[in-house]
C-alpha positions as CSV (number, residue, x, y, z in Angstrom):
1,X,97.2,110.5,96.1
2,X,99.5,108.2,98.4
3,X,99.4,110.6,101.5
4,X,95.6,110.8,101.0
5,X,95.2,107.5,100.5
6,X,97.1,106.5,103.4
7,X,95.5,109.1,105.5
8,X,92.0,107.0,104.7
9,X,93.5,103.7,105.6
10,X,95.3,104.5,108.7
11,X,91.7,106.7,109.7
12,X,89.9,103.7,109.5
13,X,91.9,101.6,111.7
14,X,92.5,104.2,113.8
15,X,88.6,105.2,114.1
16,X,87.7,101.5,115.4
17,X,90.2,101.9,117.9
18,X,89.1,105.2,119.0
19,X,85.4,104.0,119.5
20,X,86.9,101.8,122.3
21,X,88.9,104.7,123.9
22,X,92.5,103.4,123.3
23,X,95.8,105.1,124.4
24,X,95.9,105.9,120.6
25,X,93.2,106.5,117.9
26,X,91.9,108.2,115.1
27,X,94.9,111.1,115.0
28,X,97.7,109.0,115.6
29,X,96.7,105.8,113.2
30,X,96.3,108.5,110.6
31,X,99.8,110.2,111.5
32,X,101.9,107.1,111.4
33,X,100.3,105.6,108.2
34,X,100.4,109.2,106.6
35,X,103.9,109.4,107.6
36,X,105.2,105.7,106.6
37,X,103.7,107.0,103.7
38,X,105.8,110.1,103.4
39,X,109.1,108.4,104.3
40,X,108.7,105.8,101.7
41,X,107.9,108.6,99.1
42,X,111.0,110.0,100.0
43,X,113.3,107.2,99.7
44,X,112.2,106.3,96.5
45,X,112.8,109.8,94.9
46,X,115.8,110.0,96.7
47,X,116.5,106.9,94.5
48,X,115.5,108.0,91.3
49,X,117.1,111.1,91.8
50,X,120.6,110.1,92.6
51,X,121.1,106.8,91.4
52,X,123.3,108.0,88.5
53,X,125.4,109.5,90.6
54,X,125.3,107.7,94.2
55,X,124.7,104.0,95.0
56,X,121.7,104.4,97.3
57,X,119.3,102.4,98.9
58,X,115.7,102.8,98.2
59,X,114.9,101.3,101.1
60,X,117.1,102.5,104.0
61,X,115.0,105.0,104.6
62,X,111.5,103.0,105.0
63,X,113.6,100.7,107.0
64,X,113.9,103.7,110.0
65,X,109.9,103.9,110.6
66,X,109.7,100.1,111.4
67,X,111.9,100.6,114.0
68,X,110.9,104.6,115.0
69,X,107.6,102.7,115.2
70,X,108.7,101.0,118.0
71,X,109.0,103.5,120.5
72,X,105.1,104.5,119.7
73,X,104.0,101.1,120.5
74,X,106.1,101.4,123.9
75,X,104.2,104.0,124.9
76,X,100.8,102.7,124.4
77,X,101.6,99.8,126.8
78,X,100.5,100.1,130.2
79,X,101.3,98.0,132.9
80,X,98.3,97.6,136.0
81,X,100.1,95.5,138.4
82,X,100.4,91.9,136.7
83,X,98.2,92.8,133.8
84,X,99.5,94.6,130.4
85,X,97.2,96.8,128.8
86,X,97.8,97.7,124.8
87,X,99.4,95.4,123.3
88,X,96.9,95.4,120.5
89,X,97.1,98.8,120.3
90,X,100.6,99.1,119.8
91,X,100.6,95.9,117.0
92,X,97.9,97.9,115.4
93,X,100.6,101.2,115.2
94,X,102.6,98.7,113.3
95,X,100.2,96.7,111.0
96,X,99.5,100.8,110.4
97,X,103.1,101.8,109.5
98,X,103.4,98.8,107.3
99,X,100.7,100.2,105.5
100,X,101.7,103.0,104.8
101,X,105.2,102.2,103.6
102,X,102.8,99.9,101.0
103,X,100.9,102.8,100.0
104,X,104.1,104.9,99.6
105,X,105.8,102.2,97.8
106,X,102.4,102.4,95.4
107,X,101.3,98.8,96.5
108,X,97.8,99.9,96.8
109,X,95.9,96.3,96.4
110,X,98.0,94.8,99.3
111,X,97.7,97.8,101.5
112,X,93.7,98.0,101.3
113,X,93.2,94.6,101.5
114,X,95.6,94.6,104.8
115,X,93.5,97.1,106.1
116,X,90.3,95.2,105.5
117,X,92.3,92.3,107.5
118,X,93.4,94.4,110.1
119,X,89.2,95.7,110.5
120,X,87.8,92.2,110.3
121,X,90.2,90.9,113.4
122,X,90.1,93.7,115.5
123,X,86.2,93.5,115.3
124,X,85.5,90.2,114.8
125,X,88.3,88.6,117.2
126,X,86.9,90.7,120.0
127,X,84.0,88.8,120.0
128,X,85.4,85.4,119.7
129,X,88.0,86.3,122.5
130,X,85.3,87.2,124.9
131,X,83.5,84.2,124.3
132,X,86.4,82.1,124.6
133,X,86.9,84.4,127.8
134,X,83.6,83.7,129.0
135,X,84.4,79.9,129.0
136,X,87.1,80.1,131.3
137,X,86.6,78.8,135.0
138,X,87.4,82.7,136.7
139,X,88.0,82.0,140.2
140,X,88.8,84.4,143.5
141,X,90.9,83.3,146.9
142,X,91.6,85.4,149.6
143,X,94.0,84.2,152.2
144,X,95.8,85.3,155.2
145,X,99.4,85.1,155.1
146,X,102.5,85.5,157.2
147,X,104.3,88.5,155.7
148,X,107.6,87.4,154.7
149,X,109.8,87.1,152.2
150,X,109.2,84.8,149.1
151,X,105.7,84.2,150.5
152,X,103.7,85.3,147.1
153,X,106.2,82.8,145.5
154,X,105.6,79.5,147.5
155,X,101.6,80.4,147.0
156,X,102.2,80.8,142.9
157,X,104.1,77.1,143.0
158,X,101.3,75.7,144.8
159,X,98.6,76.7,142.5
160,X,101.0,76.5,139.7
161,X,101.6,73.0,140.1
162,X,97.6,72.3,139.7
163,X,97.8,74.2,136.3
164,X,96.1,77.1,137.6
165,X,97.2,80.2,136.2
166,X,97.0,83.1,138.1
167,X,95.4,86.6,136.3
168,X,95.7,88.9,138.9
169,X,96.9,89.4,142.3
170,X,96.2,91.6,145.4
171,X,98.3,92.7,148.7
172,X,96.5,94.1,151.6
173,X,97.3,95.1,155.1
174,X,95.2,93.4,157.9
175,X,94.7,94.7,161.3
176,X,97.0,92.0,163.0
177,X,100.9,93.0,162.8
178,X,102.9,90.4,160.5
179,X,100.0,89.1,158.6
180,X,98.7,90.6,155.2
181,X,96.1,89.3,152.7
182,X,96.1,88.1,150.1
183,X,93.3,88.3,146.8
184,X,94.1,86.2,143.4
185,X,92.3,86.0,140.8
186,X,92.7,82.6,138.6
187,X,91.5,80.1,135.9
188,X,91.4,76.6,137.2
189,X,92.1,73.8,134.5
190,X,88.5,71.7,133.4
191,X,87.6,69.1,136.2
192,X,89.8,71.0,139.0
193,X,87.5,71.1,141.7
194,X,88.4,74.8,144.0
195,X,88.2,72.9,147.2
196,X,91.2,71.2,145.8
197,X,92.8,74.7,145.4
198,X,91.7,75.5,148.9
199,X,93.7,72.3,150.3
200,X,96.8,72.7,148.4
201,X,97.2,76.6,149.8
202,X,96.2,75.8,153.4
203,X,98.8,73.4,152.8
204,X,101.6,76.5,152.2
205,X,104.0,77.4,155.0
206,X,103.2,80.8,156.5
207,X,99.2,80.4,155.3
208,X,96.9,81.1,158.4
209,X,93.5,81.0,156.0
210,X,91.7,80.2,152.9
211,X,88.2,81.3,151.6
212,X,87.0,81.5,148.1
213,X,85.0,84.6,147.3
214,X,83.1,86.1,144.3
C-alpha cells in the first residue's frame, strides 16, 4: 500500500511536470518517491527486526536518499550561458523524495497534503511569476566594443551601478579586427530612463557604440 501509494503521489507531480517537457517527469517523480518509499520501508524493518539484538538506527538509512537525491537534481540543471535552467525541477525531485520517505514512514496525511502543496505552487506560482515577469522593464543594448580583456566587466559596473541587472548576455564577432559586439539583455529599475543607460555605457573605456534594440 506505501509503494503504491507513493507511486500515485510522485506520478502526480511528476505528470505536471511532464506536461511542460522538463529534464524529468512522469517516470522519474514516480521512481524517486517509489524508491524514498522503499528505503524507508527498509530501515524501519531493519529496526524492528534487529533492535533486540543491535543498536540500530531507524533512520540512517532514509537519511542516504536525501543526499543520493542530490546528484538527480544535479543533473536536471542546465546551464545556457548566464541563464540556469531546472532548478524547479530538481527542488521538485526533492519535495518528491521527502514524500516518499513520509509515505514509507506511514505519514500518509502529511505526505498527501504536501503533494497537494507541491501541485498548487508549481501551477499556480507559474502564473503569478509570469505576471510579475510581465511587469519588469525588459530592455536590449547592443554595443561595439574594443576586444580586450576585462571589457564585459567595466560594462556590467556601469549598468550595475544604475541598478540594472543584467539577464542575459551576447558576444559576437564584427567584421572590423579588434572590435566585437556586444547584445545584453536587462531590467532597468522603475523611473530609469534607457537613454540614461545609453550615456552611462558610451561613457565606458574601450566603447565605440550604443543603440537600444528590440
Amino acid at each position: 500500500m506505501k509503494l503504491i501509494l507513493s507511486c500515485i503521489l510522485g506520478g502526480m507531480i511528476g505528470l505536471e511536470r511532464e506536461s511542460l517537457n522538463r529534464p524529468a517527469g512522469l517516470r522519474t517523480y514516480t521512481l524517486v518517491c517509489m524508491g524514498s518509499a522503499l528505503a524507508m520501508v527498509v530501515s524501519l524493518e531493519m529496526y524492528y527486526q534487529f533492535q533486540a539484538t543491535v543498536n540500530a538506527d531507524p533512520g540512517r538509512i532514509a537519511a542516504q536518499v536525501v543526499s543520493g537525491i542530490g546528484f538527480i537534481g544535479a543533473g536536471t540543471i542546465i546551464r545556457e550561458g548566464p541563464t540556469i535552467r531546472g532548478l524547479t525541477t530538481a527542488a521538485g525531485i526533492w519535495v518528491v523524495g521527502c514524500i516518499g520517505l513520509a509515505v514509507g514512514a506511514g505519514m500518509y496525511i502529511p505526505a498527501v497534503a504536501t503533494s497537494i502543496l507541491v501541485l498548487f505552487i508549481l501551477i499556480y506560482f507559474r502564473r503569478l511569476e509570469e505576471r510579475v515577469s510581465r511587469m519588469r522593464d525588459y530592455r536590449g543594448f547592443s554595443m561595439i566594443v574594443e576586444d580586450i580583456p576585462g571589457q564585459v566587466g567595466r560594462i556590467g559596473s556601469a549598468v550595475g551601478d544604475l541598478g540594472v541587472s543584467i539577464k542575459n548576455i551576447q558576444l559576437s564577432e564584427t567584421d572590423e579586427p579588434g572590435r566585437i559586439e556586444v547584445e545584453l539583455l536587462v531590467v532597468l529599475p522603475q523611473n530609469l530612463d534607457p537613454e540614461t543607460v545609453i550615456r552611462s555605457l558610451s561613457n565606458v573605456a574601450g566603447v565605440f557604440s550604443v543603440e537600444q534594440i528590440g
